[in-house]
N, C-alpha and C positions, 0 to 999 in steps of 0.2 A: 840938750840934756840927755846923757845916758842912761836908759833902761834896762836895769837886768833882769832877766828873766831867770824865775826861781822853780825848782821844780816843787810838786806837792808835796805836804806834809805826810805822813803815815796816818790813815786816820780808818775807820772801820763808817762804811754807808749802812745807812735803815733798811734798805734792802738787803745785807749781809755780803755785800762787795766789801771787794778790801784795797785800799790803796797801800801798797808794800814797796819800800826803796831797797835795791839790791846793790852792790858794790861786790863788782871785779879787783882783783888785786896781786899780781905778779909779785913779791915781798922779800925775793932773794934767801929764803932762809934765814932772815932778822938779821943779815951779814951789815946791815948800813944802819944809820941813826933810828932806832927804834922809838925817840920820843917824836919827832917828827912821824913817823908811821902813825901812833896811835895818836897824835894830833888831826891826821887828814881822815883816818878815819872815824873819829870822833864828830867830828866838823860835817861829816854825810850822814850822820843819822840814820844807819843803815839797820834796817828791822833785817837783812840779809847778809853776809860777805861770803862773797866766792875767791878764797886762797888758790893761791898757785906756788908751789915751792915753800910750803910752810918746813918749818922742822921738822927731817925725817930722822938724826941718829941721835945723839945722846942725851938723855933728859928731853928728846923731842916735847912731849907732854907736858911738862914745867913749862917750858919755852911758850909753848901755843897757850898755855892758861894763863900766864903772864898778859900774853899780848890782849886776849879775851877781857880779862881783869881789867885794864888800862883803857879801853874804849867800852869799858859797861857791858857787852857782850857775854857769852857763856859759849861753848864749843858744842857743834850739831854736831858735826861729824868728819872724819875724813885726818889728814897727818902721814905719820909711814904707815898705818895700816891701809890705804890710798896708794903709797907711794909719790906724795907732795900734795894735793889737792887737801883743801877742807872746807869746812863750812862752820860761820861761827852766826849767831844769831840773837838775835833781843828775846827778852822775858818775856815778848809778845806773843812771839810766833808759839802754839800748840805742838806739838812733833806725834807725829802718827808712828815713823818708823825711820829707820836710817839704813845704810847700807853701805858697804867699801868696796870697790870694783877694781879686783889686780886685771889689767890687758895681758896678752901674752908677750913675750920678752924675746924681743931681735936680739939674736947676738951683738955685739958692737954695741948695743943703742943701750939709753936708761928705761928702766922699769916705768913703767906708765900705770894711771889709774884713773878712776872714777870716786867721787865720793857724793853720796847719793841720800836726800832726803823725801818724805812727803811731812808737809808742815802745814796747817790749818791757820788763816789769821780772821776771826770773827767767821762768816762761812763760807769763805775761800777757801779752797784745797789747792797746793800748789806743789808740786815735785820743784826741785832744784839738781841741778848735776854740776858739777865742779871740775875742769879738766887743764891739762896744759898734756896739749896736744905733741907726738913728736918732730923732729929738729930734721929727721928723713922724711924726705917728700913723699915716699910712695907709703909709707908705715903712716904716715899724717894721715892720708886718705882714705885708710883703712880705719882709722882710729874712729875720723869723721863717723864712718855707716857705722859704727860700734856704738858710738853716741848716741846717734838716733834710733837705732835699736835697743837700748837698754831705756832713752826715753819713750818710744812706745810700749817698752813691759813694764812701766811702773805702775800701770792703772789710775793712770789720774787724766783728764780731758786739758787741765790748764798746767805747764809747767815750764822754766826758766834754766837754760844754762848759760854755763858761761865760763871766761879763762882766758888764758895764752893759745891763741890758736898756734901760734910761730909760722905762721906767714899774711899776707893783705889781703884783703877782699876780690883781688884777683889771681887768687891761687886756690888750684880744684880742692883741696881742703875749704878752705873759706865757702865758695861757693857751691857746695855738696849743704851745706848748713843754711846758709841764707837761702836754698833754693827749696828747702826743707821746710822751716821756722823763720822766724820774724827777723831781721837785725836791727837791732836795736837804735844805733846812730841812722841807719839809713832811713827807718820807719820814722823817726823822731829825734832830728838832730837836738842836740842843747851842749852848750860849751865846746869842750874843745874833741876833735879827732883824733889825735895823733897820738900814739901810747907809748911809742919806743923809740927814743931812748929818753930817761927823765930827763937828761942835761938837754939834749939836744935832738928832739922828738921829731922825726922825718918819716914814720910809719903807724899804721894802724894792724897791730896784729892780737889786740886784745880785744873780748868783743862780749857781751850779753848777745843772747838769743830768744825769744821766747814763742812757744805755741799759736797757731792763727789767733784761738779766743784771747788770747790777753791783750788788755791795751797799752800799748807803751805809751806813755806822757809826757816823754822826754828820754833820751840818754847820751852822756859822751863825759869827757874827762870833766872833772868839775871845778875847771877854774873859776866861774863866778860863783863857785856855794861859798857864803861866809864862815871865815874861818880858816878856809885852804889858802896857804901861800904858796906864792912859785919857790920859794925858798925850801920850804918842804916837802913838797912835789918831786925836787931836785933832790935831796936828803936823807928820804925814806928808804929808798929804793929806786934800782934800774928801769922800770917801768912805771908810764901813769894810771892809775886807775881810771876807770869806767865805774861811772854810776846810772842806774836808772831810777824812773819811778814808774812803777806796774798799779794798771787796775784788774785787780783779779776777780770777774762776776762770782757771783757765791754759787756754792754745788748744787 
């Protein structure tokens, strides 16, 4: 008899810990079957989502409030004033403050950004940063220490990124991060690794991170959450989601 293992629910502890599920999510610019999108993300339950490539040009804003509308969510922050990154979130999470981080711009390369929150769930404090990292090796690597520097100035002790790295765990990007903060599949595998490509997924370049204090519970793609099909997974978009579940000690 097969045993799925499920990850925790969202739930807030007596001691003012917070169990909070986050979901990464590469989305193409809503370019592929958008009901399939906000089926898989509905289906994770995610008191978090870290976009990657949401709508940056026209009616951007319509487009992300749609998506937010359709999986129960509201928009924290982030879109073209990021330069693709966002963050959408449950009625749950508090918001302390938010923030949009343009990078400096390679000739040649696309605009890069950060989109950046501090968000409360019962009395957890928790920063979030949102990134999709660039497609140049040596600009990636730079991008990394940009990361961890804007997540050491946010003033929080516990906090969670994540995104399109665009490359694996064995590329000095990837490992500038993990050598830094937690990775999330390696600290706590659950479900599946492999993010890229949806049809035919041979790599891992999307990834949650989070701070020493936090506990990962779990994370990786969420083929056993009920409700995900491989049909949607395949549907939504080019890449799979990464979900986790975080215990964030309270402040």
């Amino acid at each position: 008899m097969l045993i799925v293992m499920l990850l925790p629910n969202s739930r807030t502890e007596p001691d003012g810990s917070a169990v909070v599920r986050v979901l990464s999510y590469n989305i193409r610019s809503l370019k592929d079957d958008t009901d399939a999108l906000a089926r898989v993300i509905r289906a994770c339950a995610p008191d978090l989502v870290l976009l990657q490539e949401a709508p940056r040009f026209f009616r951007w804003r319509k487009k992300l409030a749609r998506l937010a509308s359709a999986t129960d969510l509201v928009i924290l922050t982030g879109g073209a004033t990021a330069a693709g990154p966002a963050v959408l979130c449950s009625l749950r999470a508090t918001v302390e403050r938010t923030e949009d981080v343009l990078l400096p711009l390679t000739p040649g390369q696309h605009r890069r950004g950060f989109a950046t929150a501090v968000v409360r769930f019962g009395g957890a404090r928790l920063g979030v940063l949102a990134c999709h990292l660039s497609l140049a090796r040596d600009e990636r690597h730079e991008q990394s220490g940009m990361l961890l520097d804007r997540l050491a100035g946010m003033g929080v002790e516990h906090a969670v990124a994540g995104g399109d790295i665009n490359e694996g765990p064995d590329g000095p990007a990837f490992r500038r991060l993990a050598g830094a903060l937690r990775d999330g599949w390696a600290t706590a595998p659950w479900g599946g690794e492999l993010t890229w490509s949806a049809t035919e997924p041979h790599r891992r370049v999307d990834a949650l991170f989070t701070t020493p204090g936090v506990e990962v519970l779990g994370c990786g793609v969420p083929l056993d959450q009920p409700g995900v099909t491989e049909a949607d997974l395949r549907a939504a978009t080019d890449h799979r989601p990464v979900l986790a579940a975080l215990r964030i000690p309270a402040a």
